[in-house]
BASE-689252 format. One record per residue (C-alpha): residue number from 1; x, y, z. Coordinates in Angstrom, 1 decimal, always signed. Example, Ala and Ser with C-alpha at 12.3 -4.5 7.8 and 13.67 -1.06 7.14 Angstrom:
% BASE-689252
<atom resi="1" xx="+12.3" yy="-4.5" zz="+7.8"/>
<atom resi="2" xx="+13.7" yy="-1.1" zz="+7.1"/>
***
This chain:
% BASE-689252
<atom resi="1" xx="+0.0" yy="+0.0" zz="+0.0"/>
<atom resi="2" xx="+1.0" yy="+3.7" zz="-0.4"/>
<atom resi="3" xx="+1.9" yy="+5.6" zz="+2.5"/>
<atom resi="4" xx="-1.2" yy="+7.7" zz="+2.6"/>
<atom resi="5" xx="-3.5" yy="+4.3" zz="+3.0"/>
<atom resi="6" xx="-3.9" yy="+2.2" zz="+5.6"/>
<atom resi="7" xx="-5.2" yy="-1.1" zz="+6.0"/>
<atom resi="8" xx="-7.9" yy="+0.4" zz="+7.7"/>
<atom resi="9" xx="-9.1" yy="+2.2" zz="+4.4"/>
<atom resi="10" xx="-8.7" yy="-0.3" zz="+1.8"/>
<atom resi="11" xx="-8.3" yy="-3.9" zz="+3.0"/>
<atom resi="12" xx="-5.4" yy="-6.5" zz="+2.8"/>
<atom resi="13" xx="-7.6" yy="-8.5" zz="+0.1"/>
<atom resi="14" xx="-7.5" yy="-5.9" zz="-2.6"/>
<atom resi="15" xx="-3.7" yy="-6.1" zz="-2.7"/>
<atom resi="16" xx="-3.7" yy="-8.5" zz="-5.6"/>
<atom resi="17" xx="-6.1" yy="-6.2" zz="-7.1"/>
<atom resi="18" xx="-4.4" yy="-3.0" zz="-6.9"/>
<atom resi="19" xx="-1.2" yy="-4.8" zz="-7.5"/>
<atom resi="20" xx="-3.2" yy="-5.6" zz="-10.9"/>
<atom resi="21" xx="-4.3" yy="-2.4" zz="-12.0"/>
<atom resi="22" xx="-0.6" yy="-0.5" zz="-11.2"/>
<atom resi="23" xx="+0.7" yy="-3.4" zz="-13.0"/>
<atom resi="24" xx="-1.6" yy="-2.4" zz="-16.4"/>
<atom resi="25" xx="-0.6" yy="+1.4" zz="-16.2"/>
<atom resi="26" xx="+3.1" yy="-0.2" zz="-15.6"/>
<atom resi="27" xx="+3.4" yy="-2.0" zz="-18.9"/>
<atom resi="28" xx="+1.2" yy="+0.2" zz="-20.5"/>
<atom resi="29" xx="+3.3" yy="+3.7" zz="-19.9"/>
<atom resi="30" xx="+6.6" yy="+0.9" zz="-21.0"/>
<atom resi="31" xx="+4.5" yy="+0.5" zz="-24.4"/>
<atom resi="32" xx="+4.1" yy="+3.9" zz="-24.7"/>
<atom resi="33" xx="+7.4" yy="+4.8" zz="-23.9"/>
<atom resi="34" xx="+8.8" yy="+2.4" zz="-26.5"/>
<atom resi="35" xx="+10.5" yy="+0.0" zz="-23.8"/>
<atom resi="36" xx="+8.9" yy="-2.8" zz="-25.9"/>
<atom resi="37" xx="+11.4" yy="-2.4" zz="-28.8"/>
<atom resi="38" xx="+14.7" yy="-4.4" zz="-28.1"/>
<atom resi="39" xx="+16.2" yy="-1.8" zz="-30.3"/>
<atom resi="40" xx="+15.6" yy="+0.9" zz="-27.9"/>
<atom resi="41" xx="+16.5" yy="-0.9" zz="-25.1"/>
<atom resi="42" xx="+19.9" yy="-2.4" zz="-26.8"/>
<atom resi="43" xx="+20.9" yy="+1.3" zz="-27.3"/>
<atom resi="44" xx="+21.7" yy="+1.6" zz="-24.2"/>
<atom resi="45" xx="+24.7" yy="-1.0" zz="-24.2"/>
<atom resi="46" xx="+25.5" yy="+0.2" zz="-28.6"/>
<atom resi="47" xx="+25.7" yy="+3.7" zz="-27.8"/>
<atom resi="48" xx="+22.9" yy="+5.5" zz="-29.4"/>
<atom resi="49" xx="+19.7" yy="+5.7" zz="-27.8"/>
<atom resi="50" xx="+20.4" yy="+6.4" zz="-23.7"/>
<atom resi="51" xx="+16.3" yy="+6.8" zz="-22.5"/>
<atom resi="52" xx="+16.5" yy="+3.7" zz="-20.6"/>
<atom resi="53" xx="+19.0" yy="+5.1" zz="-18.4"/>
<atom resi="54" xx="+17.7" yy="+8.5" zz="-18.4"/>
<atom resi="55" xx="+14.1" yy="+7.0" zz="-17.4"/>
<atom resi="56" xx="+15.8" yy="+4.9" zz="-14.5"/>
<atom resi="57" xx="+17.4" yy="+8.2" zz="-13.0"/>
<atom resi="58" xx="+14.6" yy="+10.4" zz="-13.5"/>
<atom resi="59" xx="+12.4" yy="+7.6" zz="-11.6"/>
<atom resi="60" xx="+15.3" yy="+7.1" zz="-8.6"/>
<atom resi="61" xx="+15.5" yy="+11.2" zz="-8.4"/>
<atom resi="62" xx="+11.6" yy="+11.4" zz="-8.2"/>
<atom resi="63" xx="+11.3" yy="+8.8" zz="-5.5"/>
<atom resi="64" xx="+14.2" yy="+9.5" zz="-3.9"/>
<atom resi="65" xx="+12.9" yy="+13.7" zz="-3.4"/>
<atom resi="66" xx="+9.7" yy="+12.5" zz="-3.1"/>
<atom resi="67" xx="+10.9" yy="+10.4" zz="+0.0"/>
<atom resi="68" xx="+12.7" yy="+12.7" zz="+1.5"/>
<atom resi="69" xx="+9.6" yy="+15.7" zz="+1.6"/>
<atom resi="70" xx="+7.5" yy="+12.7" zz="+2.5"/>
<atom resi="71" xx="+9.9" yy="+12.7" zz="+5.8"/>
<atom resi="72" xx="+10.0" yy="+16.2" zz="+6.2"/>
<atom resi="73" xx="+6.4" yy="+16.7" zz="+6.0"/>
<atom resi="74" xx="+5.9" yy="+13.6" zz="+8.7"/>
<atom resi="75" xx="+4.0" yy="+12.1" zz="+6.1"/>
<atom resi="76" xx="+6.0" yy="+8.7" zz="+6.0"/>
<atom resi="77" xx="+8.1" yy="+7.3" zz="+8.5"/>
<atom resi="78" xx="+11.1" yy="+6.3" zz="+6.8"/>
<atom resi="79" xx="+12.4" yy="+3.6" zz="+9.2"/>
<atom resi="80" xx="+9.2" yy="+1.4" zz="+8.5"/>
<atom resi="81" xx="+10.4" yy="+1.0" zz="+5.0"/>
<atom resi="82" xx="+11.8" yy="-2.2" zz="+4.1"/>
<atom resi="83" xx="+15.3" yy="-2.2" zz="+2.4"/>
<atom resi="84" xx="+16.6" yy="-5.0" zz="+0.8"/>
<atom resi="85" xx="+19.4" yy="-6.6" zz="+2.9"/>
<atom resi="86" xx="+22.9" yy="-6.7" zz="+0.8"/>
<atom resi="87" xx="+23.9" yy="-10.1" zz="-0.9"/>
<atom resi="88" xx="+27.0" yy="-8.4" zz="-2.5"/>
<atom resi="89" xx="+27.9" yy="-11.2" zz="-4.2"/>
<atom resi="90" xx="+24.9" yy="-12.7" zz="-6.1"/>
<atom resi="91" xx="+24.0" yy="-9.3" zz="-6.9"/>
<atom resi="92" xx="+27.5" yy="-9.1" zz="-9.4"/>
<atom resi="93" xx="+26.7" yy="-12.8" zz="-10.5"/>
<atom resi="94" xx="+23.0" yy="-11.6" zz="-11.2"/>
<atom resi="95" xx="+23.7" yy="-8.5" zz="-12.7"/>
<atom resi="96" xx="+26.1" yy="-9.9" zz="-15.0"/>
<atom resi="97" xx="+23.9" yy="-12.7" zz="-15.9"/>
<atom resi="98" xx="+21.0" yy="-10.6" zz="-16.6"/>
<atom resi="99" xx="+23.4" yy="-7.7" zz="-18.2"/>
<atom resi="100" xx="+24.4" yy="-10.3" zz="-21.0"/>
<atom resi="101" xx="+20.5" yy="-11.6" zz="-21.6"/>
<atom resi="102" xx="+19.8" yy="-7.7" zz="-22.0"/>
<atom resi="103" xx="+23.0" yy="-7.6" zz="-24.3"/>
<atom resi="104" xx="+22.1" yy="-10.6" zz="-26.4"/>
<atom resi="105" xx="+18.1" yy="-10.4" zz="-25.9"/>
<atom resi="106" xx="+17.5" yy="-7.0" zz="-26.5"/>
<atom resi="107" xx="+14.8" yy="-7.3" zz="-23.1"/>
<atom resi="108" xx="+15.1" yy="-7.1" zz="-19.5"/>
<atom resi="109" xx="+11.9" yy="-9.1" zz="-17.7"/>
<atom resi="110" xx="+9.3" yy="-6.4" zz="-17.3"/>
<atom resi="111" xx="+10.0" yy="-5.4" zz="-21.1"/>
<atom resi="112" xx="+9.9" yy="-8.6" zz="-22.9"/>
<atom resi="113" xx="+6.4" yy="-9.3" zz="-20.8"/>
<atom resi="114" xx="+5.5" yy="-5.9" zz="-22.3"/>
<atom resi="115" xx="+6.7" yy="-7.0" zz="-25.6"/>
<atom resi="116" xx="+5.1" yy="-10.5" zz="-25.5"/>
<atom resi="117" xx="+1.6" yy="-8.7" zz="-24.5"/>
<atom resi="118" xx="+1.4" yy="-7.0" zz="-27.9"/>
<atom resi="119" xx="+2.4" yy="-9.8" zz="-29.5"/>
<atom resi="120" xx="+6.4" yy="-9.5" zz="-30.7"/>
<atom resi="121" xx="+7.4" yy="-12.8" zz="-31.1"/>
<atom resi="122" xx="+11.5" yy="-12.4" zz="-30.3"/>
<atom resi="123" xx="+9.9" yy="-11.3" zz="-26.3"/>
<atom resi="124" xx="+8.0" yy="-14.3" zz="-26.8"/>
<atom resi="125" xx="+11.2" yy="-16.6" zz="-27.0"/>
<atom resi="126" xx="+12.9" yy="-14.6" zz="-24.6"/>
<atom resi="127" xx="+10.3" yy="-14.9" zz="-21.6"/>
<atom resi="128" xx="+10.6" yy="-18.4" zz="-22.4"/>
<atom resi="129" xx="+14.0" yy="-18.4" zz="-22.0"/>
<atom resi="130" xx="+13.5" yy="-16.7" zz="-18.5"/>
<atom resi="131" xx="+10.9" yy="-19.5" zz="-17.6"/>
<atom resi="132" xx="+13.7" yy="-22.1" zz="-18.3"/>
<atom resi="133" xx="+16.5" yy="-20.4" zz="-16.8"/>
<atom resi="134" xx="+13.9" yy="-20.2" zz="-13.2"/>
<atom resi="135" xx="+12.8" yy="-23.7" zz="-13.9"/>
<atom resi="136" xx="+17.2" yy="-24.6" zz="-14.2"/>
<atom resi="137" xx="+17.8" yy="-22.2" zz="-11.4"/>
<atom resi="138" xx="+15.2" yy="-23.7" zz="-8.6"/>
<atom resi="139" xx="+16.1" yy="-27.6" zz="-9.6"/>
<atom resi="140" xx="+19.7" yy="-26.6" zz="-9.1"/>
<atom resi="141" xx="+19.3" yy="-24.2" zz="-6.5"/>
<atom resi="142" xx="+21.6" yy="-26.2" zz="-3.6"/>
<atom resi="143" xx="+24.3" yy="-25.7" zz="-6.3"/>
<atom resi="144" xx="+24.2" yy="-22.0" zz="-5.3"/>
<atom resi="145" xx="+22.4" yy="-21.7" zz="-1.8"/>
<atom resi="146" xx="+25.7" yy="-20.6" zz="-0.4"/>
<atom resi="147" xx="+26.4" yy="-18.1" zz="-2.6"/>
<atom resi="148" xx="+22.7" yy="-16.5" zz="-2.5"/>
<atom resi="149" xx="+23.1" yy="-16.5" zz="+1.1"/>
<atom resi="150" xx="+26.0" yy="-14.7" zz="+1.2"/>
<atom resi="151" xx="+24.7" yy="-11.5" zz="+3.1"/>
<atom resi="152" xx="+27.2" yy="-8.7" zz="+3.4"/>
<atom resi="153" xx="+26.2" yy="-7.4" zz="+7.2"/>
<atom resi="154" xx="+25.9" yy="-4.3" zz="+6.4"/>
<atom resi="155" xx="+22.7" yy="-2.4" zz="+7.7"/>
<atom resi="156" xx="+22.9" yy="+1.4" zz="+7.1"/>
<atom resi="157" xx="+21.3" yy="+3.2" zz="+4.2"/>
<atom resi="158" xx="+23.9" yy="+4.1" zz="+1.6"/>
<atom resi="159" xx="+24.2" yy="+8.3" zz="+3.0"/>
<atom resi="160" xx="+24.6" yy="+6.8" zz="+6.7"/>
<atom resi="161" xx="+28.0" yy="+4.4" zz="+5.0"/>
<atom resi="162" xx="+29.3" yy="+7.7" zz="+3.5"/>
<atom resi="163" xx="+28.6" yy="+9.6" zz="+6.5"/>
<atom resi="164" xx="+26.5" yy="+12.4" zz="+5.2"/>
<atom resi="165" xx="+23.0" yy="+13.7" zz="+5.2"/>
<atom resi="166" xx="+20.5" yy="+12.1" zz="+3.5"/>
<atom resi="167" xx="+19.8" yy="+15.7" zz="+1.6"/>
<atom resi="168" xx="+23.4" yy="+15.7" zz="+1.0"/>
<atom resi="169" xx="+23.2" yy="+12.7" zz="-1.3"/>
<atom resi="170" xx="+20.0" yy="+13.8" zz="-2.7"/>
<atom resi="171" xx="+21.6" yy="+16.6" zz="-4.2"/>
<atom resi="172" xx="+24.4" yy="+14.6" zz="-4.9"/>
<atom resi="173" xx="+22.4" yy="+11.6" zz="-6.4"/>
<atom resi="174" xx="+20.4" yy="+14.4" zz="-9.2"/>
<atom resi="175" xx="+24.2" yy="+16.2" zz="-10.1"/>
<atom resi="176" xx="+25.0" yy="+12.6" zz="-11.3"/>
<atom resi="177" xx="+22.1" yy="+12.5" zz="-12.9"/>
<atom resi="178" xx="+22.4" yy="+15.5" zz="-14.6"/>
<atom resi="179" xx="+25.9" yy="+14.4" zz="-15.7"/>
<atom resi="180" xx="+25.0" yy="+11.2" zz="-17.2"/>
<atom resi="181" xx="+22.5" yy="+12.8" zz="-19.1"/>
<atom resi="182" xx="+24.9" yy="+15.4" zz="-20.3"/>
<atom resi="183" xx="+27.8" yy="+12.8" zz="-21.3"/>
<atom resi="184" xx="+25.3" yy="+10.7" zz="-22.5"/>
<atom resi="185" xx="+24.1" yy="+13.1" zz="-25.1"/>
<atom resi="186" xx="+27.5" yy="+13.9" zz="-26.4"/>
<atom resi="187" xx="+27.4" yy="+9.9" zz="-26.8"/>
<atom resi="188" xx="+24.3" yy="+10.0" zz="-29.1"/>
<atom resi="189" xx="+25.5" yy="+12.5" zz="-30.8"/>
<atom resi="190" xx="+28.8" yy="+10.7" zz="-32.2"/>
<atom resi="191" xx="+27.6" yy="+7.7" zz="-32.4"/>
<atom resi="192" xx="+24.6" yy="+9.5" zz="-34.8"/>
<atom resi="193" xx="+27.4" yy="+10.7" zz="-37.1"/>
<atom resi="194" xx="+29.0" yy="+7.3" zz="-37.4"/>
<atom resi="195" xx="+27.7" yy="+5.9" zz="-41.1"/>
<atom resi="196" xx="+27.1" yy="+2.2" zz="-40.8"/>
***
């Protein structure tokens, strides 16, 4: 639920449902925002088309801010939020595993779902790729229970390991931001005067 609702407004059975209809506006802004082309999304790693990367930072920045009035306001309580221990580990094996299936897929999960929805058939092998690799992963999973277990004890929000504010790396989160989309721009740019 949002922070503004309580489970004495709308009731723990219309999770699934809400969870339904934020999942329809989800995949349908991804649509709209072309997230179902593997093109688009492959730019990313090729150098020409950096939106995916601009979206994920403009959506960090906007929660992120939008967190922090929340806090100021005493409109959320911040220490009832769940955050994700730290499995340092099978995060890097994760990422790079799902880094190369974006590379060579031209999807990451949510978009090929998107993709397959509207009928592209290349999101259509690739989701059932992903249902393989889960089906591989669980029937092998004592293979790798160690290293998914391996939790880095580590329980401080990233601004309380660096030792500053939590404003203080706001600002400092959006002036990355706003470099990334600066140097990413200059990328586009050369790489759109390249001839193939």
């Amino acid at each position: 639920m949002g922070p503004l609702i309580t489970q004495d407004i709308i009731g723990g059975q219309w999770n699934f449902v809400i969870a339904f209809i934020i999942g329809i506006g989800f995949g349908f802004v991804l649509e709209q925002a072309g997230f179902s082309s593997s093109r688009k999304l492959a730019g990313v790693f090729y150098g020409y088309d950096f939106v995916v990367l601009r979206v994920f930072f403009v959506a960090a920045i906007t929660a992120t801010v939008g967190l922090l009035f929340f806090s100021y306001f005493d409109w959320i309580d911040l220490s009832l939020i769940y955050v994700n221990p730290i499995f340092l580990k099978s995060a890097i094996v994760g990422g790079v595993i799902m880094g190369l299936g974006f590379i060579i897929g031209g999807f990451c999960p949510g978009t090929s779902v998107c993709a397959s929805a509207i009928g592209k058939i290349d999101a259509m092998f690739f989701l059932g790729g992903i249902f393989i690799g889960i089906l591989l992963y669980g029937e092998s999973f004592s293979l790798f229970k160690d290293l998914y277990y391996d939790k880095v004890p580590v329980d401080k929000m990233v601004f309380d390991a660096l030792g500053i504010s939590q404003g203080t790396f706001v600002l400092i989160l959006i002036l990355i931001a706003l470099a990334a989309f600066y140097v990413t721009s200059l990328i586009e740019k050369k790489v759109d005067k390249v001839e193939y």
